[in-house]
N, C-alpha and C positions, 0 to 999 in steps of 0.2 A: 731294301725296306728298313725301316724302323718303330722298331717296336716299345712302347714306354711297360717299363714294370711299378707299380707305386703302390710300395709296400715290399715288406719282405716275404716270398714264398718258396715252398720247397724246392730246390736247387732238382728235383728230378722232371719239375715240368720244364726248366730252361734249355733240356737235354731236347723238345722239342726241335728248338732252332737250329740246334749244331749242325754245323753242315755247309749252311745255306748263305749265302750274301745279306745277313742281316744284322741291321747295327742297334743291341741293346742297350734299354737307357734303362739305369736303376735311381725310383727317385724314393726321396725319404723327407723331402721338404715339402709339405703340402699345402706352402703358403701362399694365395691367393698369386700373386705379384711371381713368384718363383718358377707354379704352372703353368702361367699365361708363358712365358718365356720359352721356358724349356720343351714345351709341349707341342708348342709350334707349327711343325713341319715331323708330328707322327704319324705313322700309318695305322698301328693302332694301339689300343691300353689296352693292359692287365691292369685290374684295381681292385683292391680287398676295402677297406673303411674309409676312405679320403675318399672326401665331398669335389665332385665334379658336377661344378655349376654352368648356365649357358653362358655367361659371364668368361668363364675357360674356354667353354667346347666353342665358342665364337671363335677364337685364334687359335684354332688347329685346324686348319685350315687342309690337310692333307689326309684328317680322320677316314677311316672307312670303319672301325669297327672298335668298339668298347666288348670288354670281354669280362663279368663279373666273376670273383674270383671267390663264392659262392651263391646263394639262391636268390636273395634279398637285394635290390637295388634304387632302394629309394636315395643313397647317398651319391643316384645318376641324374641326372634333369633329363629324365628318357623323353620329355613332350618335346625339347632340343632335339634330338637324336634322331626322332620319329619325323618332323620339320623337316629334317636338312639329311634326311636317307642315311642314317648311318647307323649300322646294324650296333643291336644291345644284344648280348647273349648271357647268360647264368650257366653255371655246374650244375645242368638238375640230376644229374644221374650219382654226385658223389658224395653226400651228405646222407643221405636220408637213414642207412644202418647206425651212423654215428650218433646223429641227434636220438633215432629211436633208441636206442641204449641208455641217451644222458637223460633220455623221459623215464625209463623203466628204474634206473637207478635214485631218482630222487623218489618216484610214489614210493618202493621199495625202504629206502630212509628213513622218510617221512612218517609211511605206515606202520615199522619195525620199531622205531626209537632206536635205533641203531648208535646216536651216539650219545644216549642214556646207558645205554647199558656199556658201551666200551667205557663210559667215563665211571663208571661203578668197579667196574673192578681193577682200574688200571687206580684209583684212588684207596682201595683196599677193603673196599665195602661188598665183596660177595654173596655175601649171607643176606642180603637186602633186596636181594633180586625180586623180594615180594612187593615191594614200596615203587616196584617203578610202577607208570601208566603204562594201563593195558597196550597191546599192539595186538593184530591184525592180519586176516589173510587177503589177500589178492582173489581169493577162489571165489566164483561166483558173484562180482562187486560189478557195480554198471561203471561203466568209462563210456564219457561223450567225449567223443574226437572232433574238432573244431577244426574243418581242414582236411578234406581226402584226397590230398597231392600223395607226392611220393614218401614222403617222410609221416604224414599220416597215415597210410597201409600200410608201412614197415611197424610203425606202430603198433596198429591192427592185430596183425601177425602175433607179434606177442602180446600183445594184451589175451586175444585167443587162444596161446600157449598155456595160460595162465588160468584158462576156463572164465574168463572175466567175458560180461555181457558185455557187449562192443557198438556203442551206437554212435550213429556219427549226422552232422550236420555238416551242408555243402550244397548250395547251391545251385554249383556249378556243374556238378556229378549226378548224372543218374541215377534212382533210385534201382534199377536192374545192373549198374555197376556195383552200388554198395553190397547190395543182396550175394550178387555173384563172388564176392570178398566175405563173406559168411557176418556180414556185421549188419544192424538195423537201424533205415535211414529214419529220422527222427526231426521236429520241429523242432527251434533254437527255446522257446521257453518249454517246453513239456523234457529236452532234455536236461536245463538247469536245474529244473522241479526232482527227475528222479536222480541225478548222476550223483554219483560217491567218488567220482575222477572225472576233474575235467582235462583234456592237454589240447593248448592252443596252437593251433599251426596253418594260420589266416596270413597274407598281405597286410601291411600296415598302409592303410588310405583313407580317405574320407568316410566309406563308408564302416570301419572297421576302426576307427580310431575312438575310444574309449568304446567301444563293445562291450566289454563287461565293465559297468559302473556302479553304483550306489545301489538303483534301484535289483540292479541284477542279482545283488549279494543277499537281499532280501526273498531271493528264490529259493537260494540254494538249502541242503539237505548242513546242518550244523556238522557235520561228522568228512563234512567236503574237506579233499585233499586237491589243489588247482597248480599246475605248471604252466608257464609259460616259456618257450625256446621260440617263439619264432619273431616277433618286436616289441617292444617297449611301444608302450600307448596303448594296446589294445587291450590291458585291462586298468584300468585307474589306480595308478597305484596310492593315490590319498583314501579311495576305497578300499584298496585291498588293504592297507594298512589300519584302516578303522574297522575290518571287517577280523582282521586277525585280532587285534586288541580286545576286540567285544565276545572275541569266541562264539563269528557266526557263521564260521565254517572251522576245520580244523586246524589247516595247515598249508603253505603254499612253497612252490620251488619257482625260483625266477634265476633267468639266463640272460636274460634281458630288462632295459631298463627306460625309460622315459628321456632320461638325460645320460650317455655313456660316456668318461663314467659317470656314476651315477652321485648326484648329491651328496655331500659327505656330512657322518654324523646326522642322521635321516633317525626317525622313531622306525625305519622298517628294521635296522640293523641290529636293532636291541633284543628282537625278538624271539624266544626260542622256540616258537613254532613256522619259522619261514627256513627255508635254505637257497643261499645266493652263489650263484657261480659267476665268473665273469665273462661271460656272452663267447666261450670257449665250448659250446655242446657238440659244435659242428670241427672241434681242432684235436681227435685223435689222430697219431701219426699218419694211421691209412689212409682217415681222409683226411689231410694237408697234402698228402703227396696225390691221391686221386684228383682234388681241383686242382692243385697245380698244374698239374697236367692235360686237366680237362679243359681249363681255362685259356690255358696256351696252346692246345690243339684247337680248340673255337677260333683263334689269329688265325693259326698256322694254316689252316684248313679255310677260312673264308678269303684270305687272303690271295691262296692261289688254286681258287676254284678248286679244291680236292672233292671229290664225291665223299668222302668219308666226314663232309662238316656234316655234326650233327643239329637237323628243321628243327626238331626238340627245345631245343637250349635257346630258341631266337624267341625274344619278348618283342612282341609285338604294339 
């Protein structure tokens, strides 16, 4: 067999294949013209951010399976995939403690001033500690969770750690699942109306692409702190940008971005009530080595009918 890797990931998922009669291809060229080529005659991918078009997936002619090398796969032409049988799979099991932490650290931030005040005394102004803006508890604040996958009830979890009221919109989740997660299932504007936290962790698609816009930001509570980790577009970022400028919420953390990278020298970048990460939430050590691994046991494992492939991880 041969397996394509495209991108670089943690050298402890490749420990998968050791062993076995199989021939690894490491690509790092993700240019149109280069995959159709190389791509050929694999059996299947590993792929982190390289755009695999049907334009590609038409000359690979020996594909059995795409393996995402985390959650998110819109950079797959999965309606290809679905066509012409060839299994799509995601890491759902290894992300989600990561991201939740990189949510809990910006509201955290965000809500403290955390770097007002490290910039005050590392400048030599101590004594001034009165002059910063107030900050803020976590105890008892409403958080709407956008999203009750897996990386949303990790979420959960600590926001409830935290004594924060936990309400969450999802569609697709029972309302006796949310319940049974001790959080409260809520409509999409009654939760914009009361929340003091939003964290987004939706699919980016047709029906989710500019979700939160203009008119949205006119719901929200001025004192709103909003994150976004899970895609660029689902909230408008020319609204969020005019919405931080007017100070009609408070403050926002973004992982994600509309264009990645993102626009350069942008009015969001100037701002010092946003914090931008670069779409790293989901890349602590543990999990880059968990997907890796997960990624390349979803090959390994459908490849040679193992019982141990995880139904889970198949997008359907």
């Amino acid at each position: 067999m041969k397996i394509a890797i495209m991108g670089e990931i943690h050298p402890d998922g490749l420990q998968v294949f050791k062993g076995d009669n199989i021939k690894i291809l490491h690509i790092e060229n993700f240019e149109e013209e280069s995959l159709i080529s190389r791509l050929s005659d694999v059996d299947g991918i590993v792929i982190r951010t390289a755009k695999l078009s049907s334009k590609i997936l038409s000359c690979c002619k020996k594909l059995k399976i795409v393996s995402r090398h985390g959650v998110g796969y819109d950079n797959v032409d999965s309606n290809f995939l679905t066509a012409n049988n060839i299994m799509l799979t995601i890491t759902g099991t290894s992300n989600a403690v990561s991201v939740a932490e990189h949510v809990m650290t910006m509201f955290l931030y965000l809500t403290k001033n955390i770097h007002l005040s490290d910039n005050l005394v590392k400048t030599g102004n101590f004594k001034k500690k009165s002059e910063l803006p107030d900050f803020y508890e976590l105890y008892r604040k409403k958080i709407l969770i956008l999203g009750f996958g897996r990386i949303g009830q990790q979420l959960a979890k600590r926001c409830l750690a935290f004594d924060m009221e936990v309400y969450i919109y999802d569609t697709f989740v029972s309302e006796d699942i949310i319940k049974q997660n001790n959080c409260i299932p809520i409509n999409k504007d009654e939760g914009f109306k009361i929340a003091d936290y939003i964290s987004v962790h939706l699919p980016l698609n047709e029906e989710t692409k500019n979700f939160i816009n203009f008119n949205e930001f006119n719901l929200f509570k001025k004192n709103l702190i909003i994150v976004n980790t899970a895609r660029g577009g689902i909230i408008n970022e020319e609204a969020l940008t005019d919405a931080l400028i007017n100070k009609k919420i408070k403050s926002a953390g973004l992982d994600v971005y509309t264009k990645e990278p993102p626009i350069e020298d942008q009015k969001l970048f100037k701002l010092d009530n946003v914090v931008l990460t670069p779409h790293n939430a989901a890349l602590s050590l543990e999990c880059r080595k968990r997907m890796s691994i997960e990624a390349c046991q979803n090959v390994y494992f459908y490849l040679n009918n193992d019982k141990n492939f995880n139904l889970k991880n198949i997008i359907k």
